[in-house]
C-alpha positions as CSV (number, residue, x, y, z in Angstrom):
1,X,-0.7,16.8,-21.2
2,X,-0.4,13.2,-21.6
3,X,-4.3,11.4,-22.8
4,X,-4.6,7.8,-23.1
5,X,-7.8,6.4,-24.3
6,X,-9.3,9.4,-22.8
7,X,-9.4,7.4,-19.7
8,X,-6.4,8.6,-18.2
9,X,-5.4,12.4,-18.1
10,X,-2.1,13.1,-16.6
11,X,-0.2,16.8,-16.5
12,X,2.0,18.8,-14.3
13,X,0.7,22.3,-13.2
14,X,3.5,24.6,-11.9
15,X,4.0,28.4,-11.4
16,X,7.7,28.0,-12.4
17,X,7.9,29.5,-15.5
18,X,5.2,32.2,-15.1
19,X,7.5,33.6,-12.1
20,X,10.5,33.5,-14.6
21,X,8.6,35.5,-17.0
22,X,6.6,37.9,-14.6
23,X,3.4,37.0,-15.2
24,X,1.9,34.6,-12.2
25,X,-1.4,36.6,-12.7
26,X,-1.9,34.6,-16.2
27,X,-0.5,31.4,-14.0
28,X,-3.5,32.4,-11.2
29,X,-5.6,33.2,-14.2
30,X,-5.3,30.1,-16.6
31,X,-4.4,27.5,-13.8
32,X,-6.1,28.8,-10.9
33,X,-9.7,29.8,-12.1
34,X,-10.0,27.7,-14.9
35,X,-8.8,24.3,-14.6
36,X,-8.5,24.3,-10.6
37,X,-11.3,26.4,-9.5
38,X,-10.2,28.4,-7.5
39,X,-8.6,31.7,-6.6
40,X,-5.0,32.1,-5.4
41,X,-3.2,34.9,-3.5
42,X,0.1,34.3,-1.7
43,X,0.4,34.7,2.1
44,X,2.4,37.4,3.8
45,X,4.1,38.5,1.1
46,X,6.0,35.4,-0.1
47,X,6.4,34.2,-3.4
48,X,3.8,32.2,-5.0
49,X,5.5,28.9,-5.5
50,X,3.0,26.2,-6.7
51,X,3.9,22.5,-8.3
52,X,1.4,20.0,-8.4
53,X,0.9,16.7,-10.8
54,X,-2.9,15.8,-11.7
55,X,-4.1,12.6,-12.5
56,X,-7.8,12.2,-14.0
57,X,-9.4,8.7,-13.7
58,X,-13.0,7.9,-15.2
59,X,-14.8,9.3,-11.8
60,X,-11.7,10.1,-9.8
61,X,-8.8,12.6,-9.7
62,X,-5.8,13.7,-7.7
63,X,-3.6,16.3,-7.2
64,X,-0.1,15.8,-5.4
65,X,2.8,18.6,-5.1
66,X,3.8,21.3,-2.9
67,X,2.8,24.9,-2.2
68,X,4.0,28.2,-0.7
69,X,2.3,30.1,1.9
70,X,-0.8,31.0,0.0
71,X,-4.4,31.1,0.6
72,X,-7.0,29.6,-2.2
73,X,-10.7,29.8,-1.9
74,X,-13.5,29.3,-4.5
75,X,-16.3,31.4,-4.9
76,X,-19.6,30.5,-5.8
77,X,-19.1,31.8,-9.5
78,X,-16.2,29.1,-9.3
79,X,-18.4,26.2,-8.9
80,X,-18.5,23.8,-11.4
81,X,-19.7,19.9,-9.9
82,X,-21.0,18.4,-6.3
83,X,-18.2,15.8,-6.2
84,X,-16.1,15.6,-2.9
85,X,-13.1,15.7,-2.2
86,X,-10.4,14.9,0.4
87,X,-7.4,17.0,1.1
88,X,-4.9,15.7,3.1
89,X,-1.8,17.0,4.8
90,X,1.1,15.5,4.0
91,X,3.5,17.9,5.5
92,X,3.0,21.2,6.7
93,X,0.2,22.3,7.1
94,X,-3.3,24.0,6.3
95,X,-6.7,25.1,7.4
96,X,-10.0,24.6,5.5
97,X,-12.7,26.5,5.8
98,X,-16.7,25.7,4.4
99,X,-20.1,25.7,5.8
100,X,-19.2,28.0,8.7
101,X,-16.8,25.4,10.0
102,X,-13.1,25.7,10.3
103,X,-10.7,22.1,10.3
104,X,-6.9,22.7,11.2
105,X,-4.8,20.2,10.0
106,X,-1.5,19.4,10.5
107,X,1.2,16.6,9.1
108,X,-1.2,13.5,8.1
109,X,-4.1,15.1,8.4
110,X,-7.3,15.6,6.3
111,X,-10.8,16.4,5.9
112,X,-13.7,16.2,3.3
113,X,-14.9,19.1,1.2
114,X,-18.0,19.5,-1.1
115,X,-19.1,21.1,-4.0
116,X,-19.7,24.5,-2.1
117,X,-17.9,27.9,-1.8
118,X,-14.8,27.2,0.5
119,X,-11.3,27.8,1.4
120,X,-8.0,26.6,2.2
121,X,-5.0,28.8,4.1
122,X,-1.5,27.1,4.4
123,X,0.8,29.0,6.6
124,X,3.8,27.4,5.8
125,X,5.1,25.7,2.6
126,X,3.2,22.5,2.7
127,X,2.8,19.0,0.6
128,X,-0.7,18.4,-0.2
129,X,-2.7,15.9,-1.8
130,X,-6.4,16.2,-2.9
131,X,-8.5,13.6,-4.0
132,X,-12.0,14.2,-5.9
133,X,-14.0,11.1,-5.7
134,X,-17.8,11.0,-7.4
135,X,-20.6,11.9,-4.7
136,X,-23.0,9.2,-7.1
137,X,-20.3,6.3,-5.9
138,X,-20.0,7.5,-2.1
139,X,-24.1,8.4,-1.6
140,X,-25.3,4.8,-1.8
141,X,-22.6,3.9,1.1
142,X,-22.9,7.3,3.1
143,X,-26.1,8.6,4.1
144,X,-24.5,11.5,5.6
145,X,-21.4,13.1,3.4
146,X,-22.6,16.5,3.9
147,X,-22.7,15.9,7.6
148,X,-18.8,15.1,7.1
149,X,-17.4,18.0,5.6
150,X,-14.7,19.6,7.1
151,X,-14.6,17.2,10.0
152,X,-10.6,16.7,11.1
153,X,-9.6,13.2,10.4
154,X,-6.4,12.4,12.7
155,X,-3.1,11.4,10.5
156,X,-3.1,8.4,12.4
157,X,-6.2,6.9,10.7
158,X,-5.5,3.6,9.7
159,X,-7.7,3.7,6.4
160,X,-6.4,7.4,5.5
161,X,-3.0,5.8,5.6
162,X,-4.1,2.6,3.5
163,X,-5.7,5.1,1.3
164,X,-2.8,7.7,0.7
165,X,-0.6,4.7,0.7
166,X,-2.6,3.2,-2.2
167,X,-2.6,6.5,-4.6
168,X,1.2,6.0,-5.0
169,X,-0.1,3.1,-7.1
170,X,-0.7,6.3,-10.1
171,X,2.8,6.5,-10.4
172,X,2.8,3.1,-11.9
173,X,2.2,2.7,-15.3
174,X,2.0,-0.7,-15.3
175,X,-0.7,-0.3,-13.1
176,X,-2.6,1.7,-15.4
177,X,-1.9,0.0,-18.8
178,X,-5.7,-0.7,-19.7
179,X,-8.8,0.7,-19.2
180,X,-10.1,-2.1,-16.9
181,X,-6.9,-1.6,-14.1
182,X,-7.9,2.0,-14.4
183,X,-11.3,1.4,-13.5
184,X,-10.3,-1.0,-10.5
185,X,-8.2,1.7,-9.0
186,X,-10.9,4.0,-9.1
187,X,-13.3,1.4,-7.7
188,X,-10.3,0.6,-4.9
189,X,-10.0,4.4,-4.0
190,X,-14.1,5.2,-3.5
191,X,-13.8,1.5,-1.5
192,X,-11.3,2.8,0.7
193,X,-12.7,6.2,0.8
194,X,-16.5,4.7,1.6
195,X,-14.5,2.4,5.3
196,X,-12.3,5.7,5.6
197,X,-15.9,7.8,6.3
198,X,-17.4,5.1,8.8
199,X,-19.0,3.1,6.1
200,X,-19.5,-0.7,6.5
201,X,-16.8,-3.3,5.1
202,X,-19.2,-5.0,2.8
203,X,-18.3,-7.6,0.8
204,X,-17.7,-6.0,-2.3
205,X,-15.6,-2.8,-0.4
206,X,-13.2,-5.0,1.0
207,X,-11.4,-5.5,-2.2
208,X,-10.1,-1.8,-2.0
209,X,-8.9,-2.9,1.4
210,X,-6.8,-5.9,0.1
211,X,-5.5,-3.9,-2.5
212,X,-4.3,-1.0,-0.5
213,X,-3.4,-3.3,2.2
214,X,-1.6,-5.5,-0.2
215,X,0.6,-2.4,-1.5
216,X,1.3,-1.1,1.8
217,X,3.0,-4.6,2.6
218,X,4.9,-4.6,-0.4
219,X,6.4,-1.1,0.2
220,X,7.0,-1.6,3.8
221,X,9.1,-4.9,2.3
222,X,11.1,-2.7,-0.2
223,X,12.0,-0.5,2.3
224,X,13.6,-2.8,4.6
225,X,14.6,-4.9,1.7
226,X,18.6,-4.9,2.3
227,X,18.2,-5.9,5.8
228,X,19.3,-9.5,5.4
229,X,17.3,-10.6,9.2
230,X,14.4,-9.1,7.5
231,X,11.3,-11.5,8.4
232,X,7.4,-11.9,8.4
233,X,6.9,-11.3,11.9
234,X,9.0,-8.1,11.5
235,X,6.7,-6.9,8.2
236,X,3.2,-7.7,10.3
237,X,4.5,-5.8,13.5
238,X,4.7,-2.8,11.2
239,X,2.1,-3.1,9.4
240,X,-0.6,-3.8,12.3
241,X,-1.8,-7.2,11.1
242,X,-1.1,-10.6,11.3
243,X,1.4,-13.2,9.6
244,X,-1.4,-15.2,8.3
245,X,-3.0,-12.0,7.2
246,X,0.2,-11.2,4.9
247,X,0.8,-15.1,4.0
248,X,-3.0,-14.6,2.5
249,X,-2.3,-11.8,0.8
250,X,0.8,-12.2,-0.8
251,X,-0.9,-16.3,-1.9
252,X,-3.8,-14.2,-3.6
253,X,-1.6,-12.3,-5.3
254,X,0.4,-15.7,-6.3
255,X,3.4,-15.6,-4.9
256,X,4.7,-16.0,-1.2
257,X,6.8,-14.1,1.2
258,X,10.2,-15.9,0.6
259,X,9.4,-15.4,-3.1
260,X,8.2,-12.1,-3.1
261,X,11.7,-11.1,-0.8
262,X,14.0,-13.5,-3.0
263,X,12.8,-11.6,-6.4
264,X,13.1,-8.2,-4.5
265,X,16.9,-8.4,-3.3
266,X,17.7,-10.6,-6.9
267,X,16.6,-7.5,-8.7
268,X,17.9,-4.8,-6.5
269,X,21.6,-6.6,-7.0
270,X,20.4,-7.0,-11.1
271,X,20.2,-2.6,-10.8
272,X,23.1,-2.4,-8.8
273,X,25.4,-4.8,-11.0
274,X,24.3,-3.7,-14.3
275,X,24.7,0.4,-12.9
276,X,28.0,1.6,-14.6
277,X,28.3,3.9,-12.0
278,X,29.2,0.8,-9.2
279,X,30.9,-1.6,-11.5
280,X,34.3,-0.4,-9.6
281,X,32.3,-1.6,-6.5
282,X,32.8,-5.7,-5.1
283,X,30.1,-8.2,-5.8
284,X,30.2,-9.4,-2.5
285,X,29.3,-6.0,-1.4
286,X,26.3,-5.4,-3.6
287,X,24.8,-9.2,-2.6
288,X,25.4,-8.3,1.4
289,X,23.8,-4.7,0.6
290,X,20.7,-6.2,-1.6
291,X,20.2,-8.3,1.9
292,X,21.9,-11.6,1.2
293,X,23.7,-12.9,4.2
294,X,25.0,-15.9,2.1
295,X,27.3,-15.4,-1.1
296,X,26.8,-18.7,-2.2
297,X,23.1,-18.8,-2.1
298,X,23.0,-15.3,-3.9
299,X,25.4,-16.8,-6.4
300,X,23.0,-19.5,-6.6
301,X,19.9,-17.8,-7.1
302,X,21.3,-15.2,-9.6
303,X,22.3,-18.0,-11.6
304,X,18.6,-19.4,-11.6
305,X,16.6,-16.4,-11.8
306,X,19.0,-14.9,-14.9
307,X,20.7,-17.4,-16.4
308,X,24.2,-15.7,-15.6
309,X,26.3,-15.5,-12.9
310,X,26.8,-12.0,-11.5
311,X,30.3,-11.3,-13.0
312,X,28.7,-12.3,-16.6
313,X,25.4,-9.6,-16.0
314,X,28.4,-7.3,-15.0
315,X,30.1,-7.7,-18.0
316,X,27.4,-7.7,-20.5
317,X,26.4,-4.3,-18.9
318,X,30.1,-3.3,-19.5
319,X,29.7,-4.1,-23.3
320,X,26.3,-2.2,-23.7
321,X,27.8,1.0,-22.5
């Protein structure tokens, strides 16, 4: 377990090693009951197979990894705080039950649980990703959260998409160097969480938005990033908005969309020079695959953004290893 500033908590929770040593019931025991809260028992006989990564903000957690047919449930003895959370579907897929009420979900999908006794079958081996945000940031925002619980929210959802989107943002620890960017990524996630369960885009919610919106352009850019046509019109297609939207964005965030695109393919050919594993390949090559159409304009640039041209970062990698 990894604590910094005990602000951030970050540890991996897998039944790995107590299958290798026979003894998943101290793994269901230890994992299961105490720090998850709830009870495990795999599913028609297969093997319990459970490996998740937790991440702990100041208010807000998640859990991402993959499971085995299993069914978990909590008991009443289990319960431990009122916060809520969201489990979503990333493949496979699952079917929660609290309250009396029953919400299948499939790839994509989610739905809201509380505090209460509740549980959660998954028929086939399954990606998940739960998120536990504070019921004391949601309530002034959502009069009904109760109302909401274990309610089917469709894969498609714009917002649920913003907002799994944005969560790849705890894999970044640049993202999470201090204790005020943690805080703004928990503020971000109960933003998008608050427009995700029908509550108003207010003024001060709508920075979550730009945020998440402003990382799902980024990726969708990254992506397509050795396509040497790539172009704006292309990016806001995909993404649902418009060019001006993505010009605004990407100014706020003080750079542009030739920038941003230029830095992107100048440091994918950087990786790609300086890997000793493609040194044998031509530089030619690795410009055309980083999605420069124009040798001499990537000779160019390298030159400018590094100081070198590509040969020399080629051959200064050489010397380091």
């Amino acid at each position: 377990m990894t604590v910094d500033d005990n602000e951030l908590i970050q540890f991996r929770v897998s039944s790995v090693p107590y299958a290798k040593s026979g003894e998943l019931d101290a793994f269901r025991e230890a994992y299961g009951r105490r720090i998850l809260r709830f009870d495990i028992e795999p599913l028609d006989e297969h093997p319990l197979q459970f490996d998740f990564v937790l991440r702990s903000l100041p208010n807000f957690a998640m859990a991402s990894g993959s499971r085995s047919p299993m069914r978990i449930w909590r008991t009443r003895e289990l319960v431990d705080n009122d916060d809520i959370l969201l489990v979503a579907v990333a493949r496979g897929a699952g079917e929660l039950g609290q309250h009396g009420r029953v919400a299948a979900l499939g790839d994509g999908g989610a739905a809201l649980m509380n505090g209460a006794p509740a549980s959660f079958v998954i028929p086939t081996s399954s990606q998940t990703i739960t998120y536990r945000f504070s019921r004391d940031l949601l309530r002034p925002h959502i009069r009904n959260l109760d109302d909401l619980v274990i309610r089917p929210i469709a894969g498609g959802n714009q917002v649920l998409r913003l907002l799994t989107g944005y969560s790849g943002v705890l894999n970044d620890q640049n993202a999470l160097a201090t204790a005020d960017l943690r805080r703004a990524i928990t503020a971000h996630m109960h933003d998008l969480a608050v427009l995700l369960l029908g509550g108003k885009a207010e003024p001060h919610l709508t920075s979550g938005l730009r945020a998440a919106r402003l990382k799902a352009l980024k990726d969708d850019i990254l992506q397509r990033i050795g396509q040497g046509t790539l172009s704006v019109d292309e990016i806001a297609r995909s993404q649902q908005i418009s060019e001006r939207y993505i010009r605004r964005l990407l100014a706020d965030d003080g750079t542009t969309f030739t920038d941003f695109v230029r830095e992107a393919r100048l440091a994918r050919a950087w990786r790609m020079l300086t890997d000793a594993s493609q040194h044998y390949r031509p530089i030619h090559a690795i410009a055309y695959e980083s999605g420069f159409a124009d040798l001499s304009y990537f000779n160019r640039a390298f030159r400018r953004r590094f100081d070198m041209t590509p040969s020399d970062a080629r051959a200064v990698a050489r010397r380091q290893n």
